[in-house]
C-alpha atoms as one frame of an Amber mdcrd trajectory, in Angstrom:
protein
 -15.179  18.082   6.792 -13.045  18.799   4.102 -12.807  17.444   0.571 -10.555
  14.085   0.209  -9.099  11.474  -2.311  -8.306   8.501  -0.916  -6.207   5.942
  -2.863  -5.717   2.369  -0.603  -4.135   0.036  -3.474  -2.596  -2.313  -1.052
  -3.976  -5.929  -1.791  -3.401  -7.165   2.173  -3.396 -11.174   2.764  -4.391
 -11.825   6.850  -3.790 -14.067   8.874  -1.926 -17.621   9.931   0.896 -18.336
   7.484   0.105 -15.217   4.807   3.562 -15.253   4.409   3.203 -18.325   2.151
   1.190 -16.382  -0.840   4.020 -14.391  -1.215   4.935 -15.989  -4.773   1.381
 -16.018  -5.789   1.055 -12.406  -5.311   4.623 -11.307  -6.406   3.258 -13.329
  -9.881  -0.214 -11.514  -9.902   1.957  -7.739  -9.498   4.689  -8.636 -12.459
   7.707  -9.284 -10.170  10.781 -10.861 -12.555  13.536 -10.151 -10.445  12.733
  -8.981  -6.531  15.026  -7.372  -4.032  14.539  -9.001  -0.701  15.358  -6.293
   2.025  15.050  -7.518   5.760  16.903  -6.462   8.790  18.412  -8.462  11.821
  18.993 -11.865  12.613  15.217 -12.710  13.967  13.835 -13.079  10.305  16.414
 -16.308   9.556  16.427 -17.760  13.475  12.307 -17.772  12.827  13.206 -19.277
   9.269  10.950 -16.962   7.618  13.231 -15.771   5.179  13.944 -19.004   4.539
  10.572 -20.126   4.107  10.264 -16.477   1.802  12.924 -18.025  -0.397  12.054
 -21.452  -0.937   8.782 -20.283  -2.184  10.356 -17.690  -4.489  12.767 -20.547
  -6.232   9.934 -22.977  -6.407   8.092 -20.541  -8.388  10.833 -19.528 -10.359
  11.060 -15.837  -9.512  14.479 -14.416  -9.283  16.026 -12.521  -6.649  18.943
 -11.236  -4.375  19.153 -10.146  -0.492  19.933  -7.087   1.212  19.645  -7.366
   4.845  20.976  -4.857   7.764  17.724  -2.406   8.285  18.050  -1.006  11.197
  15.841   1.145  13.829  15.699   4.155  12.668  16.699   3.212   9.019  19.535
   5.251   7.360  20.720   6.478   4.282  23.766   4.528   3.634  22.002   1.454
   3.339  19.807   2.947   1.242  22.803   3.793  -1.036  23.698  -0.091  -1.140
  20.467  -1.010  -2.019  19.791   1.314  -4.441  23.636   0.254  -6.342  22.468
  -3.232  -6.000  18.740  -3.013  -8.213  19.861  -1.104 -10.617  23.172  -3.584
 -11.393  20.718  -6.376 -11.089  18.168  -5.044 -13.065  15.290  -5.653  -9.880
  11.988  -4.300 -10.523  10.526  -5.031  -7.675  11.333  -4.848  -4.318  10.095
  -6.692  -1.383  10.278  -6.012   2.526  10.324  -9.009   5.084  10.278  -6.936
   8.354   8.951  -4.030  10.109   8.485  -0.277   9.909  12.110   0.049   9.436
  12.759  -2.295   6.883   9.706  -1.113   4.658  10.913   2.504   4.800  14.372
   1.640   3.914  12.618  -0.394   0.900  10.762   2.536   0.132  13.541   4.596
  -0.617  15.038   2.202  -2.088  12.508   1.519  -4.688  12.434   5.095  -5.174
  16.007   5.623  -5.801  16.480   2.889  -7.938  14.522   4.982 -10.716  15.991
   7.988 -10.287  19.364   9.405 -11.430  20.309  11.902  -8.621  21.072  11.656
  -4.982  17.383  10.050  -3.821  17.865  12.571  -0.462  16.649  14.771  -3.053
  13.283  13.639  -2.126  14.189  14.147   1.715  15.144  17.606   1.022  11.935
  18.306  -1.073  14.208  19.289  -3.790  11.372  17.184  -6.582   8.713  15.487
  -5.865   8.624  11.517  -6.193   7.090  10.486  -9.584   7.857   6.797  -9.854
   9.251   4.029  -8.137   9.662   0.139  -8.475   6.607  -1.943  -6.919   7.129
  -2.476  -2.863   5.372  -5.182  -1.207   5.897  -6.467   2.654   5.494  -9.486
   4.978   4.970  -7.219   8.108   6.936  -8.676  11.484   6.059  -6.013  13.952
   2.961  -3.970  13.811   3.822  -0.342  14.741   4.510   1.941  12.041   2.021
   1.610   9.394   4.106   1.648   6.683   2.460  -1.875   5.189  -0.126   0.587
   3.902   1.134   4.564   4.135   2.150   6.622   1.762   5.197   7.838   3.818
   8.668   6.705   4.706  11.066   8.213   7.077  15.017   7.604   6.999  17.595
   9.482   8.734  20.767  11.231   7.099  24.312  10.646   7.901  25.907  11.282
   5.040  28.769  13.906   5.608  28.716  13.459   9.436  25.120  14.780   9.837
  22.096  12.959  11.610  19.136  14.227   9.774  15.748  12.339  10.436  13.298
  13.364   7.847  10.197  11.883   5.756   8.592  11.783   2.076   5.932  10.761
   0.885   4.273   9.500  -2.500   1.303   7.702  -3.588   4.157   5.735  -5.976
   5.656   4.306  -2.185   1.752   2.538  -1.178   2.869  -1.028  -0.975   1.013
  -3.156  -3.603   0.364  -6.088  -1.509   1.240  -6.637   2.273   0.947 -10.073
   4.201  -0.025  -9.988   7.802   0.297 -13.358   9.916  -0.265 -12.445  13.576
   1.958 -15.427  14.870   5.391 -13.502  13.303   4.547 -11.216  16.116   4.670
 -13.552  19.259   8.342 -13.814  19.684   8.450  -9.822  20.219   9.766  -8.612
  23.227   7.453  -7.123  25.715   9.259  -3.229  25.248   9.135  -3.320  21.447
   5.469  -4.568  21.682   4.949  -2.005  23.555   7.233   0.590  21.516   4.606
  -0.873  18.644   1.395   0.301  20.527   2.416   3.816  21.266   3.411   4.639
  17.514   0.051   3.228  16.413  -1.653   5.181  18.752   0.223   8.253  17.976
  -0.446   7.587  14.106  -4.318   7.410  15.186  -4.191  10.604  17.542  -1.864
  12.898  15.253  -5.074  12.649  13.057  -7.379  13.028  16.103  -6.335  16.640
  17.373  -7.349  18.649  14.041  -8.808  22.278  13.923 -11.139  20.579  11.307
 -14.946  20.670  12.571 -17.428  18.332  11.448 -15.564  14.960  11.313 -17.663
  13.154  13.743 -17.209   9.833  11.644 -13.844  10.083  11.261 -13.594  11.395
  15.150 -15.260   7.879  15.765 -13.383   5.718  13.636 -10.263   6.909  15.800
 -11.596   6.175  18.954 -12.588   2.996  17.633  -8.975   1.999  17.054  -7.484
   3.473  20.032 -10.145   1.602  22.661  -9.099  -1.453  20.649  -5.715  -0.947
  21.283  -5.905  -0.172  25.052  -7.175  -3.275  25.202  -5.601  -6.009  23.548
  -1.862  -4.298  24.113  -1.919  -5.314  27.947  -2.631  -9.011  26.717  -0.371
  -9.024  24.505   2.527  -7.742  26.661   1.664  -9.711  29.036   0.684 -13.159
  27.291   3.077 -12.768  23.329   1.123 -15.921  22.549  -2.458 -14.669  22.761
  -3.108 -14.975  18.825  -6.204 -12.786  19.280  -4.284 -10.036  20.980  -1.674
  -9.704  18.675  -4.477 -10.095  15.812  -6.084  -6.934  16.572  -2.841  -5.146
  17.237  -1.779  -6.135  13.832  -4.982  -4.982  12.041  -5.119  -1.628  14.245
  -1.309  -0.766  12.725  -2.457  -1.222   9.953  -5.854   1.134   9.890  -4.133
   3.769  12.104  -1.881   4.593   9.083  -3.277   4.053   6.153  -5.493   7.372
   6.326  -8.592   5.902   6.417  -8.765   7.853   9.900  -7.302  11.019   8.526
  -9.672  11.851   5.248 -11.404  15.317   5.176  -9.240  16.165   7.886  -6.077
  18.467   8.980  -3.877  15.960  10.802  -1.215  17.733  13.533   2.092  15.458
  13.429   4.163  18.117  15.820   4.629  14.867  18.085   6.342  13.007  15.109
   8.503  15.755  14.244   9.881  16.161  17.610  10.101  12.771  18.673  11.990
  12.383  15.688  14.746  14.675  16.695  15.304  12.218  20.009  15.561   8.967
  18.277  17.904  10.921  15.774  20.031  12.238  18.365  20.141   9.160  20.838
  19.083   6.202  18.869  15.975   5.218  21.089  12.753   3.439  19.309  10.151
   6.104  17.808   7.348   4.468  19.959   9.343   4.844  23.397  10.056   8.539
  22.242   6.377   9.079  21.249   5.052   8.147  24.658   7.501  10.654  26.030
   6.525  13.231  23.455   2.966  12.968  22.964   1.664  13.752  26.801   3.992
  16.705  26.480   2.692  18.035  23.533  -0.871  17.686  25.307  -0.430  19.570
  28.418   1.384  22.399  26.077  -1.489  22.719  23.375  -4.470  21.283  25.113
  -6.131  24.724  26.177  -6.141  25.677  22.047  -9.368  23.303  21.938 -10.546
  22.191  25.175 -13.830  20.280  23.694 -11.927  18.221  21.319  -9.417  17.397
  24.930 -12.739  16.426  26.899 -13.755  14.769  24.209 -10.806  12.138  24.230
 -10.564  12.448  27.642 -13.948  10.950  28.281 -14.544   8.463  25.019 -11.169
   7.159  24.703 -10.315   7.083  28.669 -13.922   7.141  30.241 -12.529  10.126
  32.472 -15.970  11.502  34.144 -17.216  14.820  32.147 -17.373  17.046  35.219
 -17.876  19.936  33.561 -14.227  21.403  34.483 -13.098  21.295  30.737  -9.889
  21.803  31.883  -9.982  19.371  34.532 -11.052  16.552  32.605  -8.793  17.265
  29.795  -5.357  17.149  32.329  -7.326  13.909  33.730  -7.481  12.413  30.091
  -3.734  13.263  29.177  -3.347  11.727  33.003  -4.922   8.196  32.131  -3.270
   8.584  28.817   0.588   8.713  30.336  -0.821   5.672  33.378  -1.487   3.229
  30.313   2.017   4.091  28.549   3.559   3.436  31.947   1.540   0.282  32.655
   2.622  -1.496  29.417   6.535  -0.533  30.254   7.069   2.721  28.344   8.749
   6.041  29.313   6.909   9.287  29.592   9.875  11.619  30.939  13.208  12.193
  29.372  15.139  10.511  32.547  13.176   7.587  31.739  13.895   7.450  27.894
  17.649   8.284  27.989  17.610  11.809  27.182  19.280  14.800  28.404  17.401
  18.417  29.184  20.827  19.997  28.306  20.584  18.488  24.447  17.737  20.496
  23.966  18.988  23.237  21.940  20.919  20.850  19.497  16.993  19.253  19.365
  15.546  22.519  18.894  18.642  23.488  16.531  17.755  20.241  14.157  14.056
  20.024  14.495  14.600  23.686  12.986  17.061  23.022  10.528  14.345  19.992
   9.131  11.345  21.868   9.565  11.597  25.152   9.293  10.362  28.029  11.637
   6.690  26.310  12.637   5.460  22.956  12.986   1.751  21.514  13.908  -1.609
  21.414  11.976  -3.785  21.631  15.209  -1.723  24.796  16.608   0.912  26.267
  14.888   4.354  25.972  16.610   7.674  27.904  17.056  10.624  26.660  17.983
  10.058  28.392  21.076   7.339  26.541  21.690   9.150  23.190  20.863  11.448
  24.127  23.178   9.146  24.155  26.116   6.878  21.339  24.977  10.595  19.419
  25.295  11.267  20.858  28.774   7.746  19.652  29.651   9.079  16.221  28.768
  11.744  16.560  31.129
């Protein structure tokens, strides 16, 4: 195991109708004048922003609205927010939403101190050194971003499509409110879209060339039995409070490192999957299902133990002693459950095209440079067949 610091500020308020401390705890963090930064329609048809604001001007705390996140957040709403806090003098910003709304806030906050382009970040030009104070009232547990460090927002900016992330300890939300029952109006695909991004938060930290992590190697199995099985029930029955409880919680945990510590994480499956929902515009969590298996059956042979090992904890696959054998079976059960819940595992399923893979290749390149992976190093050669494996 290797050495750590882990820093998990976030104050997090569970449960049935958190959403109504959310002036108590903007009051206990300083908040004078708060940015409000949502995304579609669903958060005023539920009336939660509604109910957000009515407690805000009951308490007296000022603020202004940005809505418009979108999947896959981009930059030029990032722009507009970023105009609008610092001609409004917001120091604090808060995000009523999910992964996508939070990581547009993130930049946001980030930008809003800073004098230069805040891509600058994106392009690893500086490092980020402050930011105003983010907080969230989570809708859809998926991304993690209640609690991560990171943030992830695509470029268009002079006609390109650049999907890219930062991260700071300044971007750690300082509070997050989780109410369960936000979640039940979800529809069955983006529930499911939600699982497979936790998941693939939990495993990009599972496959490490780190030995000795046995706690942390049980912590993440932990998590991803949870989720395998509550996400069936709550596909299947939105209501189920308990279902969506535990999915909630799990989004949480898989992201906010307490799974990663003292070990090298791999996060090759992020960076391709994030050249498909650049390029087409699909959900991260339906292009994770489609990248992770592939990944798997490209890199699994680098450390067949740690394959049987998920293979038979995570998916109870029988240990035959055929390493090999039980590690396909394991990536096997693991592409049966995506498919189960309603999520692609091929490209033909997901929308994509095997003659856009050199423009994925060309991008994935042009963002990460000549290698990717933590668990096995990667060329672009290599990404290029783990992407015609996803075919």
């Amino acid at each position: 195991m290797n050495n750590f610091t882990l820093h998990t500020p976030t104050d997090f308020v569970f449960g049935k109708d958190a959403e109504m401390n959310v002036s108590d705890m903007l009051k206990k963090h300083g908040a004078t004048k708060v940015l409000i930064h949502y995304g579609g329609g669903s958060v005023i048809k539920s009336g939660l922003l509604q109910r957000v604001e009515d407690s805000m001007t009951t308490a007296g705390i000022a603020y202004i609205i940005l809505g418009g996140a979108q999947p896959n957040p981009i930059d030029t709403l990032v722009y507009e927010g970023i105009d609008l806090c610092k001609k409004e003098g917001v120091d604090f910003v808060l995000a009523v939403g999910g992964g996508s709304a939070i990581d547009s806030a993130k930049a946001i906050a980030v930008g809003a101190l800073y004098d230069g382009d805040f891509w600058d970040f994106f392009d690893r030009k500086r490092p980020i050194e402050n930011a105003l104070k983010v907080a969230t009232i989570l809708t859809i547990p998926a991304a993690g971003s209640e609690a991560s460090n990171s943030m992830v927002i695509t470029r268009t900016k002079d006609g390109g499509a650049l999907k890219r992330g930062a991260s700071s300890p300044h971007i750690i939300p300082v509070f997050s409110l989780l109410n369960p029952e936000l979640n039940f109006t979800l529809p069955a695909f983006q529930t499911a879209c939600g699982v497979a991004d936790m998941m693939a938060h939990v495993m990009e930290r599972y496959f490490t060339p780190t030995k000795d992590v046995e706690i942390t190697d049980r912590l993440c199995e932990a998590v991803l039995l949870a989720i395998i099985n509550e996400a069936p029930k709550a596909v299947k029955e939105p209501y189920n409070y308990g279902a969506r409880a535990n999915l909630t919680w799990a989004g949480t945990i898989a992201h906010n490192d307490s799974c990663g510590v003292g070990r090298v994480g791999d996060w090759a499956s992020h960076q391709l999957e994030h050249e498909l929902s650049a390029l087409y515009g699909v959900a991260h969590g339906a292009g994770l299902a489609v990248m992770f298996p592939a990944w798997m059956k490209f890199v699994h042979e680098t450390d067949l133990d740690r394959f049987v090992q998920f293979a038979t904890r995570v998916w109870g696959v029988e240990n035959t002693g055929d390493k090999k054998a039980v590690a396909l079976k394991g990536i096997e059960a693991m592409e049966n459950f995506f498919t189960s819940i309603g999520l692609p595992v091929n490209f033909e399923q997901l929308g994509a095209k095997a003659e856009d893979i050199e423009t994925l290749v060309n991008t994935l390149h042009i963002n990460m440079g000549d290698t990717i992976g933590g668990f096995r190093k990667l060329s672009m050669d290599d990404a290029r067949k783990i992407y015609e494996l996803a075919v």
